[in-house]
N, C-alpha and C positions, 0 to 999 in steps of 0.2 A: 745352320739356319742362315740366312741370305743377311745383310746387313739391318734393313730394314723389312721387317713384315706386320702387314696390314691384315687384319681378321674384320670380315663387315659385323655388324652390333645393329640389333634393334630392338627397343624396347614400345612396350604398349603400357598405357595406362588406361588403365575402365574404372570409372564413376561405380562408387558401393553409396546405396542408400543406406543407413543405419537408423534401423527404429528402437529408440526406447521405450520401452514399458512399463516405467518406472518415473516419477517424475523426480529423483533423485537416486542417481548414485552412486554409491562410495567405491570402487576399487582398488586393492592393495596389489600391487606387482613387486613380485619376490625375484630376485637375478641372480645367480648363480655370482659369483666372481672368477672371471676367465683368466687361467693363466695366459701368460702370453709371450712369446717369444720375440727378439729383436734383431733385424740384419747388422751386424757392424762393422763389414768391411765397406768399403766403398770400389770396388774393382769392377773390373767389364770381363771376367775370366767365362761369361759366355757369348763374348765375342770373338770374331775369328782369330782375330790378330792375339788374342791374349788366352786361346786356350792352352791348356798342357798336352806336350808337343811327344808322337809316339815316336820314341828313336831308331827308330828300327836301320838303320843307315841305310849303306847300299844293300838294295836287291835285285840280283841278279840271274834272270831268267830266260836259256838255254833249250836245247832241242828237249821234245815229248819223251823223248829216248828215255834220258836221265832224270827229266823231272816232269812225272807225269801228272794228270788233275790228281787234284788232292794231297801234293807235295809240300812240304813244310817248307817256307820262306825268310821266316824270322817270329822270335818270340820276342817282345819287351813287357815289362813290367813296371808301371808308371803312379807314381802319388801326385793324387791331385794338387799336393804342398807346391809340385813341379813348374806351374801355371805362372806366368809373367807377373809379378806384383805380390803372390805368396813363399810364403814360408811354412814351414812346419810347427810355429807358433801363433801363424793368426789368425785370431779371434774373428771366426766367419759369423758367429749366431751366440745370442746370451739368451736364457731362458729362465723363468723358474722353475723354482728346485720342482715344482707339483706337474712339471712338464714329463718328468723325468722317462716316462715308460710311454708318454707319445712322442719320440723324436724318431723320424725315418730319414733312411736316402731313398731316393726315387731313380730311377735308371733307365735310359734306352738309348736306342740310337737317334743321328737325327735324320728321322723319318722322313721330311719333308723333300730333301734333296739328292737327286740323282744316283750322287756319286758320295754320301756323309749317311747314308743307311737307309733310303729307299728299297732300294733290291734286293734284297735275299738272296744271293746271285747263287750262291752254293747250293740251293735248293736243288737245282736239274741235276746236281751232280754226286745226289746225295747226302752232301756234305750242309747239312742245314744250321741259318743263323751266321752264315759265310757271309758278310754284305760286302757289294762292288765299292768300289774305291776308285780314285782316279788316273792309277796304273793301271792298263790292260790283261785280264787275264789274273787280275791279284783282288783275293778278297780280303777282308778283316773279320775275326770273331774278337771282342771283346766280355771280356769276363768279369764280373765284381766279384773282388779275391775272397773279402769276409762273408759271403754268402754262397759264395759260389753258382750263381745263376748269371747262364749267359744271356747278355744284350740282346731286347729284339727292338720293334717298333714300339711296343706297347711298353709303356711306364711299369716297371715293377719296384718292388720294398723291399729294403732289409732295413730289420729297425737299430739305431744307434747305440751302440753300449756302453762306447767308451766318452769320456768327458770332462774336463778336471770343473773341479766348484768352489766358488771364491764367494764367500760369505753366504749370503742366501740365493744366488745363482749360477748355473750352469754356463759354462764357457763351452762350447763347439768348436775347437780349432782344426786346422787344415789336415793337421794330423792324424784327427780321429776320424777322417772320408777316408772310407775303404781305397786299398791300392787296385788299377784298375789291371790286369793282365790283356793286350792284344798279340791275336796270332793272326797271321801272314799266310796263306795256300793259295797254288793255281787253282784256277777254275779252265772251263771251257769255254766260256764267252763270254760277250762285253753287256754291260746293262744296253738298256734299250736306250733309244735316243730320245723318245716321250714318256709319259704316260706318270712320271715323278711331275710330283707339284712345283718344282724350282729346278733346275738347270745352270743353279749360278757360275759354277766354272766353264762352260760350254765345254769343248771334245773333253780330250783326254790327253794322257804322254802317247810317246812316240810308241809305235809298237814294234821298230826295225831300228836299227842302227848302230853305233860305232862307239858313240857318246855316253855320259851320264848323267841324267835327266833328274833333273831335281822336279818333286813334291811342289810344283808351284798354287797349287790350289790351296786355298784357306777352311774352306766347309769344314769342320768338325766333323770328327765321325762318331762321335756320341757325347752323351750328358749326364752329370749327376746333381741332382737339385736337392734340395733339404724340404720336410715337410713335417710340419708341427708349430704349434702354437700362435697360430692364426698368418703364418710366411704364405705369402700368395704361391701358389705351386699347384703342378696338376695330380691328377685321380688316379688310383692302379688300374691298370686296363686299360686305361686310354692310346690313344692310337697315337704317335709324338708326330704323325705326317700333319695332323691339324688339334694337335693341343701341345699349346707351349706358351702355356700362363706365364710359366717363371723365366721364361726368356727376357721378355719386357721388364719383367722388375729384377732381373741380373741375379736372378738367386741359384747361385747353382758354380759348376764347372764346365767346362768344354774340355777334349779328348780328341786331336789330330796327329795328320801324320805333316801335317805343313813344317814346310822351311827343316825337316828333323829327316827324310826317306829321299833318296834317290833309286831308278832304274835303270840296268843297262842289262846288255844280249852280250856279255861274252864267255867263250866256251871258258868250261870249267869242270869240276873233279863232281860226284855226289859217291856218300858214305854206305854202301849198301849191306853190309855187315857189320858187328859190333860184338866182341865175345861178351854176354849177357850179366855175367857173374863173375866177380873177382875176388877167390877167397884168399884167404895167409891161414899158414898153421899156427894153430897155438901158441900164445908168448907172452909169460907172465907181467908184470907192471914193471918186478924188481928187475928181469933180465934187460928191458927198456931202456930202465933208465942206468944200466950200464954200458947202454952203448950197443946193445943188441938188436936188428931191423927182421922185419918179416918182406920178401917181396914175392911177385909172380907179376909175370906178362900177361898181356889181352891184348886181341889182333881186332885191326880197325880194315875192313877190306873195301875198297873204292873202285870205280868206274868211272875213267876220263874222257873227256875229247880228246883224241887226238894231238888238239892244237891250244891247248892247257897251257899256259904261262904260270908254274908252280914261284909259290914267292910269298910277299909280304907285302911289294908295295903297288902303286895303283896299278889298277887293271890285271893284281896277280893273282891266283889263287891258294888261299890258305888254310890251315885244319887249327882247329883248336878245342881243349876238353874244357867245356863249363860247369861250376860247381852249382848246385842247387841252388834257388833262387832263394832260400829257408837259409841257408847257411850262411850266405854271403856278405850279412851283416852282421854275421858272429864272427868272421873273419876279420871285418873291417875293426869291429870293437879291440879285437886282439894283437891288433899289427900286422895281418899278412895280408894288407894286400898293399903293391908294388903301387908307384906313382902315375906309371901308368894304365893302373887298375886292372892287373890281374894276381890272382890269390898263390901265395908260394906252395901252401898244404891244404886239402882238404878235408872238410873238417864232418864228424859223423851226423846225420841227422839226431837232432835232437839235443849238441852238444850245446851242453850248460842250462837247457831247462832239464830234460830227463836223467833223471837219477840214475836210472841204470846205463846210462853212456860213461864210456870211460873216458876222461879228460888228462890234457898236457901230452894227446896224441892227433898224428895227424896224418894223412897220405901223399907224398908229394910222387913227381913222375921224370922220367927220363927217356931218349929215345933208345930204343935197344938197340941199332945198329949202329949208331957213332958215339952212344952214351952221353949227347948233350942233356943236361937240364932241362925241364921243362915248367911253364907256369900253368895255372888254370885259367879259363876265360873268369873276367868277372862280370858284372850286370852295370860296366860304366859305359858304355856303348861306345868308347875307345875302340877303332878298326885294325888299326896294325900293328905290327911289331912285337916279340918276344916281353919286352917289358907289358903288353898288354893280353898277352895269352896266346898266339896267334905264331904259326909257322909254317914254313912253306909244307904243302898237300903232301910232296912227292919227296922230302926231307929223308933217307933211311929206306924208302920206301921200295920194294922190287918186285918186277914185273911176273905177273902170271899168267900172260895171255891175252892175246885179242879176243872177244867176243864177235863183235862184226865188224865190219868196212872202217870204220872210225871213233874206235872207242876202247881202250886197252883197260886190263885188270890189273891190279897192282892189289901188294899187303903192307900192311904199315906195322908193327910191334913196338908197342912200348911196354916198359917196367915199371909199377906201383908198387912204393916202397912204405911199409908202415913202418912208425917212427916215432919219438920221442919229439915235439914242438920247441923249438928251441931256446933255449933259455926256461923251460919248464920242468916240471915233475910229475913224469905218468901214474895216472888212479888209476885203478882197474872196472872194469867192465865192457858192454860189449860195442863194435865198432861196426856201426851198418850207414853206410856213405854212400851216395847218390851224385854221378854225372852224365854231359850228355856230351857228345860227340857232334861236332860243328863243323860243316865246312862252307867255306863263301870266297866272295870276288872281293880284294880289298878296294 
């Protein structure tokens, strides 16, 4: 939304004659008694300067070759608590307890502007609910995690479940607005240069060059507003290009990629195979924890430029395996993950809610061709370096072939080794673990 916005208002009033026919009389007027809900932060978190910032860091976009429309750019996963002035403790909304089963969040993009969720930009290219952003050629889909319905123009609901209650009212804290998930894909072309209601950042970043271009625009690229118990906010369905009650009265969150995303054009590696499934054989609790590992390799197979600068640090190109997004605060609860926020073992989906995961086990990794160690990425949006998950593309790695004029095959192998978490005692049951294969420009 633009700093300031003005909606025009007119109201009429018309003269009612009223006849009585009655030369007295009595009426009793019965009222309901309205719960009611109360704002009690005082913050501007849907203001530009103070929304929650999508991390996406550098993103780095390369010939059609290797990354063609509809190529994955970057994932983040982001809690509204993240927003300049919150926390995961505060007290956004008090309610009473008789509110209970009307509280929503409200959710869209913001519709009104250009380049913050006007355009649907992925639409031409198949790719729908993709909106333009103020990188060239780069959309964003944002997801709300606890419902899982993706962002459009139009306001939609999921209703509130979680909440703590302190005597005879409900507290709403930061904590309990869903996590917001944005994803990053090329498109084939740039929004239009009219036909959005606001234009507040005018052009765009560069669409050529050498450099690394920061995120300078502020617009938001979307909203989540509270709605219940008489909190000024808008209607499901409505269109956020020209409804946004809750802007004006600051009720809500903001969702950018400001001052948090940079752009840059240099050649680099993409990940174009991935062995699908990595099982181990069989291997009791007790043999475990004697000291006993299950391993097996899986091949990561890539396609470079040419003129690839393999590495870690700026402007190099590097691979890293990230752990589920699910897991990566069970990691954190547990000790593993490094200072510079990557995870030592991977941990099973499920571990320590479902019963039947086997716990005090964990998968860690190594490269197979010089046998270094290896860490997992984690979700701190940390860019470089082994202590952060991160290693050069081409580490191990051996040539398979040119494809065409400028652009070589390579295989990469690594080792996953199941294990014993250290300093623990393995339980038994079953071990089903989930990561993703990353490569980027640091």
């Amino acid at each position: 939304m633009m700093p300031f916005k003005k909606k025009n208002t007119s109201m009429t009033f018309a003269r009612t004659l009223l006849t009585l026919t009655m030369a007295m009389t009595f009426a009793a007027v019965m009222t309901d008694v309205q719960a009611k809900c109360t704002r009690m932060y005082n913050g501007n978190q849907t203001r530009d300067a103070y929304s929650a910032q999508l991390n996406f860091g550098r993103v780095n976009l390369t010939s059609v070759h290797l990354q063609p429309v509809g190529t994955p750019l970057g994932t983040v996963v982001v809690s509204p608590a993240s927003a300049p002035g919150l926390n995961s403790e505060t007290v956004m909304w008090e309610c009473d307890l008789s509110d209970a089963d009307d509280l929503h969040e409200l959710f869209a993009t913001n519709g009104d502007d250009r380049v913050g969720g006007f355009w649907d930009i992925g639409t031409a290219d198949g790719l729908p609910n993709y909106y333009a952003t103020w990188f060239p050629y780069v959309a964003v889909r944002l997801t709300h995690v606890n419902s899982g319905q993706v962002y459009t123009r139009y306001w939609q609901q999921a209703k509130i479940t979680e909440y703590d209650t302190v005597g005879a009212k409900i507290q709403i804290k930061a904590k309990h607005l869903s996590m917001i998930q944005a994803e990053l894909i090329r498109v084939s072309s740039l929004p239009p240069t009219s036909g959005a209601v606001t234009n507040y950042c005018g052009g765009m970043a560069p669409t050529t060059g050498n450099g690394n271009y920061s995120y300078t625009c502020t617009q938001p690229n979307g909203y989540t507003q509270f709605q219940g118990g008489g909190i000024v906010s808008d209607n499901v369905g409505e269109d956020s290009m020209n409804h946004y009650k809750f802007w004006f009265d600051r009720n809500g969150v903001g969702f950018g990629m400001r001052s948090a995303s940079s752009i840059s054009y240099a050649a680099t590696c993409v990940a174009r195979n991935v062995t699908p499934v990595v099982t181990f054989l069989p291997v009791t609790a007790a043999e475990l924890n004697q000291g006993v590992t299950r391993s097996n390799d899986f091949t990561i197979d890539l396609e470079c430029d040419n003129a690839v600068n393999s590495g870690t640090a700026n402007n190099q190109t590097a691979l890293g395996i990230q752990v589920a997004q699910g897991t990566y605060a069970q990691a954190q609860s547990m000790g593993l993950v490094t200072s510079g926020g990557a995870v030592t073992h991977l941990l099973s989906n499920g571990y320590g809610t479902d019963p039947s995961i086997a716990t005090g086990v964990g998968i860690s990794l190594r490269n197979a061709a010089n046998g270094s160690a290896m860490n997992f990425l984690g979700w701190s949006g940390t860019s470089s370096g082994a202590s952060s998950g991160w290693y050069p593309v081409l580490a191990g790695a051996h040539n398979t072939g040119s494809t065409t004029q400028n652009y070589t095959n390579y295989s990469q192998t690594i080792t996953a080794t199941l294990s014993t978490l250290p300093g623990m005692t393995a339980k038994p049951g079953k071990v089903n673990a989930t990561a993703y294969v990353l490569v980027k420009v640091q």
